[in-house]
C-alpha positions in Angstrom: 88.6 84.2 89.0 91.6 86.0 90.4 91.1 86.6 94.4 92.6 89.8 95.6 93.8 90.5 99.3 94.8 94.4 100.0 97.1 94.3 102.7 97.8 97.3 105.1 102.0 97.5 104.8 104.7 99.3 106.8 107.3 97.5 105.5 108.3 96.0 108.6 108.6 92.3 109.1 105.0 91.4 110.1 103.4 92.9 107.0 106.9 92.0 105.3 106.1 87.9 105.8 102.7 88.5 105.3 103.0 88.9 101.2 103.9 85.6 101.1 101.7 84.2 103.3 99.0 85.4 101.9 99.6 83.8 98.9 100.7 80.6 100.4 98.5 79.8 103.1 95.5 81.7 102.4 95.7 81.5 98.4 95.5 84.8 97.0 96.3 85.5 93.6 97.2 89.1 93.8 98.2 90.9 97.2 98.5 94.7 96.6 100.0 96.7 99.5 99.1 100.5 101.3 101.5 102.1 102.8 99.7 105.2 104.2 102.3 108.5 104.8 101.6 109.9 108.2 104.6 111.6 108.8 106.9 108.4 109.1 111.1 109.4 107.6 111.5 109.3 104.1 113.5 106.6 104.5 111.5 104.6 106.3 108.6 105.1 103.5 111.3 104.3 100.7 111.8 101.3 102.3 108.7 100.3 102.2 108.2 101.4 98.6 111.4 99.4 98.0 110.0 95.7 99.7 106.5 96.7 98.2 107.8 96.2 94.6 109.9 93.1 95.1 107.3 91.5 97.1 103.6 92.7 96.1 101.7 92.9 93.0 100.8 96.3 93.4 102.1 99.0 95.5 99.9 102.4 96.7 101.8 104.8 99.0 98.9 107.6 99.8 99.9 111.1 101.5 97.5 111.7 104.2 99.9 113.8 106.5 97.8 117.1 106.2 94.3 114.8 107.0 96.3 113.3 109.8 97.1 116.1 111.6 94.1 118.7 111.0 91.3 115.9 111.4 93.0 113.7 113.9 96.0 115.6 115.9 94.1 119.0 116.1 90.8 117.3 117.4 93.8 115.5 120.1 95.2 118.5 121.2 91.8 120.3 121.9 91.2 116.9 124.3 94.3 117.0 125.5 94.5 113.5 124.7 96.5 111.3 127.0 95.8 107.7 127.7 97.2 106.2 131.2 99.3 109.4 131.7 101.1 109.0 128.1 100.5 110.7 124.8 98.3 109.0 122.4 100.7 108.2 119.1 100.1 105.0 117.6 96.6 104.3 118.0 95.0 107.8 116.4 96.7 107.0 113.4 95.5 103.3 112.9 91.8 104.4 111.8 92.9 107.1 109.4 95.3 103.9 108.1 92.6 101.7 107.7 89.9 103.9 105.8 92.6 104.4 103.4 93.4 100.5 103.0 89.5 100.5 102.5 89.6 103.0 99.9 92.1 101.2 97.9 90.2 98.1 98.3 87.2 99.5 97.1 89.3 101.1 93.9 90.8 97.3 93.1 87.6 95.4 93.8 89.4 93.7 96.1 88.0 90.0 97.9 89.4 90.6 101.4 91.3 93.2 103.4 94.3 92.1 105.7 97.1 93.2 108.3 99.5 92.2 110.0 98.5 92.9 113.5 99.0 90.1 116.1 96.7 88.4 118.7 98.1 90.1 121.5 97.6 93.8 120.6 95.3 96.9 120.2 95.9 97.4 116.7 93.9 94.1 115.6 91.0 96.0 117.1 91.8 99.5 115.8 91.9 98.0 111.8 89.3 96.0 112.1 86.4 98.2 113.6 87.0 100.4 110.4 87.7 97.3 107.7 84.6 95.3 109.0 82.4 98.4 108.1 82.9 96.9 104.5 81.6 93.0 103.4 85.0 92.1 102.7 86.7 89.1 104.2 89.4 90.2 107.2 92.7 88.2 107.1 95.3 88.6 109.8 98.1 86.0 109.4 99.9 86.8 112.4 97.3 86.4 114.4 95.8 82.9 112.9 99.4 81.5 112.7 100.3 82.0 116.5 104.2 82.8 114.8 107.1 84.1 117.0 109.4 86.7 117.1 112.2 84.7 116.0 110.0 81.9 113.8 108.9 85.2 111.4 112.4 86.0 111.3 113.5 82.8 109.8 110.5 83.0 107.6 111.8 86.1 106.5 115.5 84.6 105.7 114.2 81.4 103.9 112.0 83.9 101.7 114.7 86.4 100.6 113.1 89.1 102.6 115.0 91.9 104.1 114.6 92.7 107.8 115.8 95.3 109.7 115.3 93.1 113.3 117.6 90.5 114.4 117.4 87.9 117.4 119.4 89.9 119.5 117.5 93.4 118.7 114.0 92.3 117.8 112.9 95.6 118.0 109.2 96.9 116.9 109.2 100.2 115.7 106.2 102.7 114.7 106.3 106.0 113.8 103.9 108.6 112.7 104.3 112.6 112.9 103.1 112.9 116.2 104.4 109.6 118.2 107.5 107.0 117.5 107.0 103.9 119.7 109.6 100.8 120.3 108.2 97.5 121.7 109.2 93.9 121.6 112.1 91.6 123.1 113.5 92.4 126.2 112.2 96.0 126.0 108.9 93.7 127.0 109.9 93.0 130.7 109.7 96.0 132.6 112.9 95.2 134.6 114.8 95.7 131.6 116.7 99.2 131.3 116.4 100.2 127.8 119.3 100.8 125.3 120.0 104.2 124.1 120.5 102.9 120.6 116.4 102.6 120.7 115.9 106.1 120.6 115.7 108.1 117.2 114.0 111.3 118.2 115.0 112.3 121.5 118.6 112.9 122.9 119.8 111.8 126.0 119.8 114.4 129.1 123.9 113.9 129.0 123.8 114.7 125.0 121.2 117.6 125.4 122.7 121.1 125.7 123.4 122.2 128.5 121.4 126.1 128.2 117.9 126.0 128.4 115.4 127.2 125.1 112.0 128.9 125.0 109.6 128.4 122.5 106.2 130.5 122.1 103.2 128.9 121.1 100.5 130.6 119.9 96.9 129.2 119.6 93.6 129.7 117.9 90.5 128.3 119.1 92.7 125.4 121.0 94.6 124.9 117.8 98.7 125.8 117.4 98.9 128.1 114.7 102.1 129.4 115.1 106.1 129.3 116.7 107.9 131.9 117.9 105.7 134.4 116.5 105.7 132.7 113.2 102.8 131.4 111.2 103.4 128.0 110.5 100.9 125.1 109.1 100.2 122.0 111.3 102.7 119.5 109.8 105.6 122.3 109.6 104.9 123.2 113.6 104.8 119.9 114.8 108.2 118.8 112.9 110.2 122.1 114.0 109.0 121.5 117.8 109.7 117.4 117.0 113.1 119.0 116.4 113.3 121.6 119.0 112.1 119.1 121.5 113.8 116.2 121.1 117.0 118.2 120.6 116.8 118.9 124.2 115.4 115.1 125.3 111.8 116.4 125.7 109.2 114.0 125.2 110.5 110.2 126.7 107.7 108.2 127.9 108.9 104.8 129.8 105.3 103.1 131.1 103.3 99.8 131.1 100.5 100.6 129.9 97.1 98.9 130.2 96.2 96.8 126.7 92.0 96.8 125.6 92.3 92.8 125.8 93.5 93.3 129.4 97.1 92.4 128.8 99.5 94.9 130.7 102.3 95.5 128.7 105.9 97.7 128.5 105.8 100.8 126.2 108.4 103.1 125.4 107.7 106.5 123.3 109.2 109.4 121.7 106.7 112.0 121.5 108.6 115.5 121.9 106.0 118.1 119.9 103.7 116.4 121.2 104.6 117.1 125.0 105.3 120.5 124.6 101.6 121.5 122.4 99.5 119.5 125.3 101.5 121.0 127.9 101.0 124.5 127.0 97.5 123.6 125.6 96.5 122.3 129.0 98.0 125.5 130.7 96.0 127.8 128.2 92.8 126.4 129.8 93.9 126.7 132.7 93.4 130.7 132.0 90.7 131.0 130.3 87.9 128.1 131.4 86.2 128.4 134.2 86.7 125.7 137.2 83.7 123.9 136.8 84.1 123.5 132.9 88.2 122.1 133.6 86.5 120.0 135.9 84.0 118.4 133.8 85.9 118.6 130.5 89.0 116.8 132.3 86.1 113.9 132.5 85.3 114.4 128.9 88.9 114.4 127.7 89.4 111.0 129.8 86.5 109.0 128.1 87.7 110.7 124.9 91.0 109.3 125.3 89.9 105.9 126.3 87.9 105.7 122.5 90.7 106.9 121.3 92.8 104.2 122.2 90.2 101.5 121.2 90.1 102.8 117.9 86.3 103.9 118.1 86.6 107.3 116.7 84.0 106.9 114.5 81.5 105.5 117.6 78.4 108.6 117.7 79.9 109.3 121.3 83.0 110.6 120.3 81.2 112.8 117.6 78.6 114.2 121.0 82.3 114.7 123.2 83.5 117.0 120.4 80.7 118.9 120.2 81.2 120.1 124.0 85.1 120.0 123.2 84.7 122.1 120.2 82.2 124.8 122.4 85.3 124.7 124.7 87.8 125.7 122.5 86.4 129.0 121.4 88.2 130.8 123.8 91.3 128.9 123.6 93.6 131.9 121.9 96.7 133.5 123.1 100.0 132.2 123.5 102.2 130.1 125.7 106.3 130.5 126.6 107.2 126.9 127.3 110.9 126.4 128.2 113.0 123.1 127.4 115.8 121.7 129.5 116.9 118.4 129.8 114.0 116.5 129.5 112.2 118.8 131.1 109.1 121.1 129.1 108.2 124.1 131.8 105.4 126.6 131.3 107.1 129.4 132.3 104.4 132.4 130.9 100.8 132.6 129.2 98.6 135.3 127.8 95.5 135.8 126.4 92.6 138.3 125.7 90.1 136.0 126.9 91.9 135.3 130.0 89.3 135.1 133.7 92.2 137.2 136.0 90.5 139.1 137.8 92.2 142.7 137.7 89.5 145.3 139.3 89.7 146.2 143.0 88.5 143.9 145.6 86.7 145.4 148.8 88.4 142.2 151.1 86.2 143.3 153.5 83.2 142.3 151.9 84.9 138.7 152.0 84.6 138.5 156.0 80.5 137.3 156.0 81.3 134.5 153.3 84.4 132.8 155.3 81.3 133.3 158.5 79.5 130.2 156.8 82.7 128.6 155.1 82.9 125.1 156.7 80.0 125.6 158.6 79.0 121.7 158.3 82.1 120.5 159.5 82.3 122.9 162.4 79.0 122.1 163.5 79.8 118.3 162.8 82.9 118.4 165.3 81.1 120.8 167.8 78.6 117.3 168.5 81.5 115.1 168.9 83.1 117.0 171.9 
């Protein structure tokens, strides 16, 4: 009986040396490889496509950019999602990845899902919460096969596989519409100063113009609808302001972040859309909720972000913080002048016809009996320690 393995593929050296591992170590007849679009460069997805058919058996590249960013970014934005004071990229996308690697399984009547996540990370978790909802066997043969840096690069050589990493610049890229992380090497000690050369999306603050840009942003129910006073779709906004952002070096994150498994580790992220849309989403708020709902839904977007991270999207909690998120949002329309300048994104003006201003006359008189019993505790408090 042939025994298939579908293997979740990026087309970078893990899941590159993972083809022939599976087949060698693990003996599977048939390894067929997902490669799930979520707004990664054309090239890099060509790549992919490229290794795919000169290593696999079967290659599925699946368009899920439109899915990624109403069902996962919008739902994001409305939480204001941030994790340790960064903007989640990386692990948002991993479950959307992995239902699709299921879906192909299911399709091929596949033995066994796999990926090539390692011991030491989140992702391992965040693929595996979603491919162990299914009876299939899970295979990770980075993890079981404890292999470095530099031993899966010589794998790589002796197997005729192309890699874009070398000793010297082991880099680890990942890259989605929304977030482009870079890990591994010496960008792993936090002492180290990172090289410009890392950075794809974002230009340095000596490279970025020197006059400033505004952008509008106009939102609907806590969702950007359009730029400038343009109607655009999700994946078109987020692009242009990917763009429009980076062009001015908005959206550098440099942080050591705290790992599920306890590990603390060195992060660095491009994320320029995505600093402007929570920025201004935040400040929309700001106008329009009251202060005891920004106080408690600043607690809800916290333990929202948190499963996030994990990868537990699907747990029933996150479903019950939506529901309150979602209530929220309703009066999260008007717009938002954000201006970009070196590095920096600035709210700089906000409207909106659900705003709480407070614009009738105000009899300040009427104020004096309130500030009579403002404090009152603490004066009374201080008035028995004399």
């Amino acid at each position: 009986m042939v025994k298939k393995v579908v293997l979740s593929y990026s087309g970078g050296l893990d899941t590159s040396i993972c083809i022939p591992l599976l087949r060698e170590r693990y003996d599977y007849d048939k390894v067929i490889t997902v490669t799930v679009d979520v707004g990664q460069s054309s090239s890099n997805l060509k790549e992919a496509e490229e290794k795919a058919a000169k290593l696999s058996d079967r290659h599925y590249t699946i368009d899920a950019n439109e899915e990624f960013v109403h069902e996962y970014i919008f739902p994001l934005i409305k939480a204001n999602g941030c994790y340790e004071g960064y903007v989640l990229g990386t692990a948002i996308a991993r479950p959307l990845i992995a239902k699709k690697t299921v879906d192909v399984a299911k399709k091929e009547g596949a033995d066994a899902l796999a990926h090539g996540c390692t011991g030491k990370g989140n992702d391992q978790l965040r693929f595996e919460v979603v491919f162990r909802t299914t009876n299939l066997e899970v295979v990770a043969p980075m993890r079981d096969l404890d292999m470095t840096r530099e031993g899966e690069i010589e794998y790589a050589r002796e197997h005729d596989i192309p890699v874009p990493v070398t000793e010297a610049k082991p880099w680890s890229v990942d890259e989605n519409i929304w977030s482009r992380s870079i890990e591994g090497g010496k960008l792993e000690d936090p002492a180290y100063v990172p090289p410009e050369e890392i950075f794809r999306w974002t230009a340095s603050l000596e490279k970025a113009p020197d006059r400033a840009e505004t952008v509008e942003i106009g939102f609907e129910k806590g969702i950007p609808i359009s730029l400038n006073g343009k109607k655009l779709d999700g994946v078109a906004l987020i692009k242009k302001l990917n763009e429009v952002g980076g062009k001015h070096g908005v959206g550098r994150t440099d942080i050591v972040e705290d790992r599920v498994l306890g590990l603390k580790t060195r992060e660095n992220y491009e994320h320029p859309a995505a600093t402007i849309l929570l920025k201004a989403h935040r400040d929309l708020e700001q106008l329009v909720l009251t202060r005891p709902e920004l106080k408690f839904k600043a607690m809800v977007d916290d333990v929202w972000a948190e499963l996030a991270y994990h990868g537990l999207v699907d747990d029933p909690l996150m479903a019950d913080l939506n529901a309150f998120i979602d209530k929220t949002q309703e009066r999260v329309t008007g717009f938002v002048k954000v201006r970009l300048f070196k590095g920096n994104a600035s709210v700089i003006a906000r409207r909106s016809p659900n705003a709480l201003r407070f614009e009738g006359s105000l009899d300040q008189k009427s104020a004096e009996g309130y500030a009579k019993f403002y404090g009152l505790q603490a004066r009374i408090f201080k008035k028995r320690m004399e």
